[in-house]
C-alpha positions in Angstrom: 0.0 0.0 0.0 1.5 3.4 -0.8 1.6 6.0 1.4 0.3 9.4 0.1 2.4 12.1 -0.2 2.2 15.1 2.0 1.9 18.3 0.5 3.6 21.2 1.5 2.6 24.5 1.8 5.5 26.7 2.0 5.1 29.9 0.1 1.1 29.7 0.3 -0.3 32.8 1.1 -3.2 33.8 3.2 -4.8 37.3 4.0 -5.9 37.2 7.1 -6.8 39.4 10.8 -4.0 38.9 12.8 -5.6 38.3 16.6 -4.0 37.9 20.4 -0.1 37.4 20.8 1.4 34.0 21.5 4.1 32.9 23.5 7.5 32.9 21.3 7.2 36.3 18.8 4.1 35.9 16.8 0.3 36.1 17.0 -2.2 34.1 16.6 -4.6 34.3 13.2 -7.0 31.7 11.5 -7.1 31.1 7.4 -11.1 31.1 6.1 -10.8 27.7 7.0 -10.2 27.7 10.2 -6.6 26.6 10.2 -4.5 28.3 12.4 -1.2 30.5 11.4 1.4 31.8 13.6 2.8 34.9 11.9 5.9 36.6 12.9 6.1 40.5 11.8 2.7 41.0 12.4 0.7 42.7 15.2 -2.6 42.1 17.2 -5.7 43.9 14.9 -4.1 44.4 11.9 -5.4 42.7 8.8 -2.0 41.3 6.4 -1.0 38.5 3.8 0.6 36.1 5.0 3.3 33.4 3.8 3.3 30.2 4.9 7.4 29.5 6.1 6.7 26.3 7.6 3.8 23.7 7.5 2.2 21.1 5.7 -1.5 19.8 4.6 -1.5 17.9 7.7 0.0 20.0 10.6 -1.4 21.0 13.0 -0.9 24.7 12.5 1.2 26.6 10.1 4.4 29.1 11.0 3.9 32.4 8.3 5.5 35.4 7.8 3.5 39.1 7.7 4.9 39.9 3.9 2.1 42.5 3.4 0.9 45.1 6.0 -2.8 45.6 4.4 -4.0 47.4 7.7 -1.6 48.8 10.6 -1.8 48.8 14.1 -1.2 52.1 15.5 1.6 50.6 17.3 3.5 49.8 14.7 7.0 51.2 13.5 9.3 50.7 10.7 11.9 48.5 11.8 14.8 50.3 12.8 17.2 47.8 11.8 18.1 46.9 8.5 18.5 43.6 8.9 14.5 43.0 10.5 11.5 41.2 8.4 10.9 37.9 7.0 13.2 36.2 5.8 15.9 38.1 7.7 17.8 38.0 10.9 16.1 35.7 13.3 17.6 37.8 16.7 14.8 40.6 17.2 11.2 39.2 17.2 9.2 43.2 17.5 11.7 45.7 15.9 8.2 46.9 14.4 6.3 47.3 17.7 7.0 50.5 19.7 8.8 49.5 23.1 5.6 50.4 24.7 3.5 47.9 23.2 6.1 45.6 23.2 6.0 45.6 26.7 1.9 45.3 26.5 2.4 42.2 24.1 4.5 41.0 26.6 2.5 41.5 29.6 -0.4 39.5 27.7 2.1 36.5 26.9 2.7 35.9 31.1 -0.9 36.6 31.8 -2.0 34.1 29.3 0.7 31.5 30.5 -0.2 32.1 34.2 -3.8 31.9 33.4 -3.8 29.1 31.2 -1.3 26.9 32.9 -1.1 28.1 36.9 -5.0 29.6 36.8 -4.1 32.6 38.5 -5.3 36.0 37.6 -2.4 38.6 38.1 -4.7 40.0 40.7 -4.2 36.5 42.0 -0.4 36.4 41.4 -0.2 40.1 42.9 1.1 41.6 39.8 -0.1 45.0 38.2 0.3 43.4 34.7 3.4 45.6 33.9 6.5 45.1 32.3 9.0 47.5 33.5 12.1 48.6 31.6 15.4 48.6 32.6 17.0 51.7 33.7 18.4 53.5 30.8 15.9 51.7 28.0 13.4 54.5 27.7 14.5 56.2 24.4 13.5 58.4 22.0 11.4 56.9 18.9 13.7 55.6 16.2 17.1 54.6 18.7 17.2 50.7 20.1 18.6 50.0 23.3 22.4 48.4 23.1 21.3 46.1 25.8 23.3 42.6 24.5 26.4 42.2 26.4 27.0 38.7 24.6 26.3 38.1 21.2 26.8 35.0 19.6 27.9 35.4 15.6 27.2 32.6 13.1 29.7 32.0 10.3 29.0 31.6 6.9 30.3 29.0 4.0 32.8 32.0 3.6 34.2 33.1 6.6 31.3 36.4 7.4 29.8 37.2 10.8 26.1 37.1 10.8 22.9 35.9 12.4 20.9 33.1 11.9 17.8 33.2 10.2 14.2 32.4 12.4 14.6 28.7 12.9 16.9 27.8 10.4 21.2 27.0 10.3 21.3 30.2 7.3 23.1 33.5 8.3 22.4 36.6 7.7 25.6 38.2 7.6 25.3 41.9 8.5 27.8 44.6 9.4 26.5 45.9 12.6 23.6 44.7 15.4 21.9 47.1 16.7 21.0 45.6 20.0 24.6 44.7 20.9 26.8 46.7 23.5 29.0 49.3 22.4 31.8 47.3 23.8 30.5 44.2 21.6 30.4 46.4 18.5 33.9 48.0 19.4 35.5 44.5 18.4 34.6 44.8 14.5 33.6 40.9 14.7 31.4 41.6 11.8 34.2 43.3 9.9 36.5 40.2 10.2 36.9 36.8 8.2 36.9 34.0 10.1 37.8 30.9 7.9 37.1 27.8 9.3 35.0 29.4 12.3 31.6 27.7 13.0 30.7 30.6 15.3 32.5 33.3 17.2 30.9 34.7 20.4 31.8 37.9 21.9 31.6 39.0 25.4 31.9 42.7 26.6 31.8 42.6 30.6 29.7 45.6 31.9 31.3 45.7 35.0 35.0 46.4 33.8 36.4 46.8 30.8 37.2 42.6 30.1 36.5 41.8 26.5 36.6 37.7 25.3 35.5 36.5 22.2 35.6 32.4 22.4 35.5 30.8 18.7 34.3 27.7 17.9 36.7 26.1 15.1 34.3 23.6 12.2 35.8 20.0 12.5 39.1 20.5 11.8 39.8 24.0 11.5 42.8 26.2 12.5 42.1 28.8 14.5 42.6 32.2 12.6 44.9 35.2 14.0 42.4 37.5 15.9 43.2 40.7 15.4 40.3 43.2 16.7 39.5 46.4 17.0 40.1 46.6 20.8 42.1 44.4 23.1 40.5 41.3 23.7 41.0 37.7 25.2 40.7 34.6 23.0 39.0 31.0 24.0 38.3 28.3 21.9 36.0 25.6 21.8 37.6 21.7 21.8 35.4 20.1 19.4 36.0 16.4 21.2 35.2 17.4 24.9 33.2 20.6 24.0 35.4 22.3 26.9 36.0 26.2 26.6 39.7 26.6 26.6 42.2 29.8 27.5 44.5 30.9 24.1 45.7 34.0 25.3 44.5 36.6 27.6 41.8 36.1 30.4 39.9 32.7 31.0 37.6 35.1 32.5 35.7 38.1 32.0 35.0 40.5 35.7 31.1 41.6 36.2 29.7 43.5 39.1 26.7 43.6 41.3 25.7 44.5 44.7 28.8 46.6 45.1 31.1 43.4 44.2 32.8 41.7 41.7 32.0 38.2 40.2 34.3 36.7 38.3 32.7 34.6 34.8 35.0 32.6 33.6 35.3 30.5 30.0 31.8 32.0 28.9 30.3 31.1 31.8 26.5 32.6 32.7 25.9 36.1 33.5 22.9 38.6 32.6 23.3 39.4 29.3 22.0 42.8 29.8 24.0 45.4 31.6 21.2 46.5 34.6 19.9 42.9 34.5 22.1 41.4 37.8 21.3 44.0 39.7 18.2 44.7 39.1 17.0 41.1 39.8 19.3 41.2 42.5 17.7 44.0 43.9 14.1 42.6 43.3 14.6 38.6 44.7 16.3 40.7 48.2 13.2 42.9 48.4 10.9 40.1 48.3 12.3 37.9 50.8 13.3 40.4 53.3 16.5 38.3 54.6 17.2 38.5 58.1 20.3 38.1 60.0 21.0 34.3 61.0 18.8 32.8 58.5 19.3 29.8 56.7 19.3 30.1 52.7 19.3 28.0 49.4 20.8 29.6 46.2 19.6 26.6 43.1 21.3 27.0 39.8 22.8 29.6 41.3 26.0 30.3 38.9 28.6 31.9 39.6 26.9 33.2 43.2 24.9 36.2 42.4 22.2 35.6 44.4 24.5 33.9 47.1 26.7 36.2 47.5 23.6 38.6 48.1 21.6 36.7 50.4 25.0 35.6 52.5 25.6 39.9 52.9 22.5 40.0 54.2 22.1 36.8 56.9 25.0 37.7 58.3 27.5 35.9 60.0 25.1 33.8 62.1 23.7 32.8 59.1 24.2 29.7 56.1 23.9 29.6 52.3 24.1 27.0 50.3 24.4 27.2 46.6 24.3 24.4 44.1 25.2 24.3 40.5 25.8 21.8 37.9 28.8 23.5 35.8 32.3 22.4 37.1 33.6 26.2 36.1 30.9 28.2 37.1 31.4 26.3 41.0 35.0 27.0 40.9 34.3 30.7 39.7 31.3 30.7 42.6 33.7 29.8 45.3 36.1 31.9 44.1 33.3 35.3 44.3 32.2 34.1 47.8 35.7 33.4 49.5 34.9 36.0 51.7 32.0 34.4 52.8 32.6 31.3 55.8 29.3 30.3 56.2 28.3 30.3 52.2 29.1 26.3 50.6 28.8 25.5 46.9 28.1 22.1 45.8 28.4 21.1 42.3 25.6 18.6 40.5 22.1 18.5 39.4 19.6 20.4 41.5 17.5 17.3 41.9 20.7 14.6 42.9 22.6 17.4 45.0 19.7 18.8 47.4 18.6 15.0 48.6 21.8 14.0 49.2 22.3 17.2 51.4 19.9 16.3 54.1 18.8 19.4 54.7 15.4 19.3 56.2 14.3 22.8 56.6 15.7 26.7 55.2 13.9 29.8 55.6 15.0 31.5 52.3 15.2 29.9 48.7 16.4 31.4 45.3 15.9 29.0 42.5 17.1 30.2 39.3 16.3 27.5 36.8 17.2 26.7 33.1 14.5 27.8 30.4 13.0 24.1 31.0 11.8 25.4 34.7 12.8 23.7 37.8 10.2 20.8 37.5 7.6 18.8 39.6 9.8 16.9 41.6 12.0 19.5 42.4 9.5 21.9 43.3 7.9 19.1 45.5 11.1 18.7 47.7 11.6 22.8 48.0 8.5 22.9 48.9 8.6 20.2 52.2 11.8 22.9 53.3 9.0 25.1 54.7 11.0 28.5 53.5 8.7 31.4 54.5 9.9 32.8 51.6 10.8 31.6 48.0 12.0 33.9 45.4 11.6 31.9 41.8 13.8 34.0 39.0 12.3 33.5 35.3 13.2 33.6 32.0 9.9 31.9 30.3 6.2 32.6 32.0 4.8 29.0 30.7 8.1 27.1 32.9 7.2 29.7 35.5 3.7 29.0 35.3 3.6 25.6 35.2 6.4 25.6 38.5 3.9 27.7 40.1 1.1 25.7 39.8 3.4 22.2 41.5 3.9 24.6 44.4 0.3 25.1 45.0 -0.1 22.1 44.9 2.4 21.6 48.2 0.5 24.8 49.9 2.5 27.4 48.2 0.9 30.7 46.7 2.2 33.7 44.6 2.5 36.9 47.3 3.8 39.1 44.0 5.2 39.0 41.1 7.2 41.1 38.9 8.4 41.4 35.4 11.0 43.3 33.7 11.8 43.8 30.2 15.4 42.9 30.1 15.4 41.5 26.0 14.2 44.5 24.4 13.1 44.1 20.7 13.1 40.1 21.6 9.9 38.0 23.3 12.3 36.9 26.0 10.9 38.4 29.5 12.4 37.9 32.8 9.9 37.3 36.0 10.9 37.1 39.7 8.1 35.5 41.7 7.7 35.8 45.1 5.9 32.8 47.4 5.0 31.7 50.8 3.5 29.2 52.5 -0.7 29.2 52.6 -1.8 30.1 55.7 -3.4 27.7 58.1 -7.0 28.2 59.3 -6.4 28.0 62.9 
């Protein structure tokens, strides 16, 4: 018997009204037909064509691209870069919303997610619905904050910097990224060739003046002479181990926060945007309100941002324990928090390490987890710690969400909940929850 074959229907086109956002860049519209499109470029209300980019007879729903604006929202802009729109640069999702509705579509993406998979309200989670900028963001019309710190350049078939494309391995190769750091841009990666370079990241520290770029050679390759616009430190890749290795320079780049400074060494994790640290720094501390002698958990915790905060605050009659699953990022951890007796940092998996510790109870906890969330299990054990306070740090609101709702389940419940906009022109969002034990009817 032969199976039929599938048709595809890339390139079809569809003019449709575009409705609510989705989580991941795009709204959500509907073909005469019912079927369902999610179409990048476009923006709640407006009425566009739209081109089918991924998707076939059978799918479930269709990716599209906006190609043609038929109707415009009144929040719409001309994308400042010239790299933006389908087809192009896959690095910026709204470059053709205003920052204030981008914040808006935001906001509706987290209430959606909290609704849909936690069934809270914000009312319910204690949030005003608002996505605050960082300090420094609010510009005038027509300029993009240079917010990205880090920015990770593809390499083409002949040696160009670029992005890639919106789910696909093509690169855009451009001359200049908009978003990136003045330090980033200072390099002149994109005015480089980099034969037999798979990708070359580049790292401009916002709390000194440490530069690192950290290339990643294509099977085989020689590395090439880097000779940059500014002084800079060199890593490499290993393409058998997939370590980050020293070439010359710095292994490390030097960050700050809370009045000190973290060392981040090979590439390791650090807020990509300059005021990010410390401003989720500064909101996790609000919410829990450490006092001196407490007992404190810092999960995923890095290189000890949160650590070293929380261990400031407990004091000397106090204990933090921090546990992270990257060899370098514990070494670079108890390196920051040498200064701290009572602070210990255990290296594993969140779910092997914490069990084994047998701690029974903690009044504080941080979790910080990977986009994935922290997960039911996990959440179940945090949750028979009896902290009077967990702080729960966010980069996606349906792993947040979905968290939120396993610690209700254990008789855990959203005090507030805030959310900052520290990914301009992307749909990335950053949330720091705050939660407590339900109380008891006496």
């Amino acid at each position: 018997m032969q199976n039929t074959p599938v048709s595809s229907l890339v390139g079809e086109e569809y003019e449709v009204e575009v409705g609510p956002v989705a989580h991941g860049g795009h709204c959500i519209a509907r073909t005469e037909a019912g079927r369902v499109l999610f179409v990048r470029h476009a923006l709640p209300g407006e009425r566009v064509v739209a081109r089918v980019t991924e998707g076939e007879e059978t799918s479930r729903f269709l990716r599209a691209d906006a190609v043609t604006i038929l109707d415009p929202s009144k929040d719409r802009v001309e994308a400042p870069c010239p790299f933006a729109g389908p087809g192009r640069c896959g690095g910026c999702d709204w470059q053709h919303a205003k920052p204030g509705a981008q914040r808006r579509l935001k906001g509706e993406v987290i209430a959606e997610q909290l609704l849909r998979l936690a069934g809270l309200t914000p009312e319910e989670a204690g949030w005003d619905g608002t996505v605050m900028p960082a300090e420094g963001d609010k510009l005038p019309q027509g300029e993009v904050p240079q917010w990205r710190t880090r920015v990770q350049y593809a390499i083409d078939a002949d040696g160009n910097a670029g992005l890639r494309k919106h789910r696909s391995h093509d690169v855009e190769v451009i001359d200049h990224c908009m978003i990136a750091a003045p330090g980033v841009s200072e390099l002149g990666v994109e005015k480089q060739d980099w034969p037999n370079m798979a990708s070359v990241e580049a790292i401009a520290a916002s709390g000194s003046h440490d530069r690192q770029v950290i290339l990643t050679p294509k099977p085989g390759g020689r590395l090439p002479l880097v000779e940059l616009d500014k002084p800079v430190s060199v890593l490499r890749v290993d393409e058998k181990d997939g370590g980050v290795h020293r070439v010359h320079g710095r292994a490390f780049v030097r960050e700050r926060a809370d009045e000190r400074t973290y060392r981040v060494g090979n590439g390791g994790f650090w807020q990509v945007h300059p005021k990010a640290a410390q401003t989720l720094m500064l909101a996790v501390m609000q919410g829990l309100t450490p006092r001196k002698g407490e007992t404190a958990l810092d999960l995923y915790c890095g290189v000890g941002l949160f650590a070293g905060a929380l261990a400031d605050r407990v004091g000397d009659q106090g204990a933090v324990l921090g546990i992270e699953s990257g060899k370098r990022a514990v070494e670079d951890a108890r390196h920051n928090l040498a200064g701290f007796p009572r602070v210990r940092i255990e290296q594993g998996k969140v779910e092997s390490v914490l069990p084994r510790t047998g701690i029974t109870e903690v009044d504080l906890i941080v979790l910080d987890p990977p986009r994935a969330g922290a997960g039911k299990q996990t959440v179940h054990h945090l949750a028979a710690l009896g902290a009077r306070r967990i702080a729960y740090v966010a980069c996606d609101p349906a792993a947040l969400a979905r968290d939120l709702a396993y610690f209700a389940e254990r008789g855990y419940k959203v005090r507030t909940l805030r959310a900052f906009d520290l990914f301009p022109m992307t749909h990335h969002v950053e949330c720091v929850a705050i939660l407590e034990p339900v109380k008891k009817d006496a």
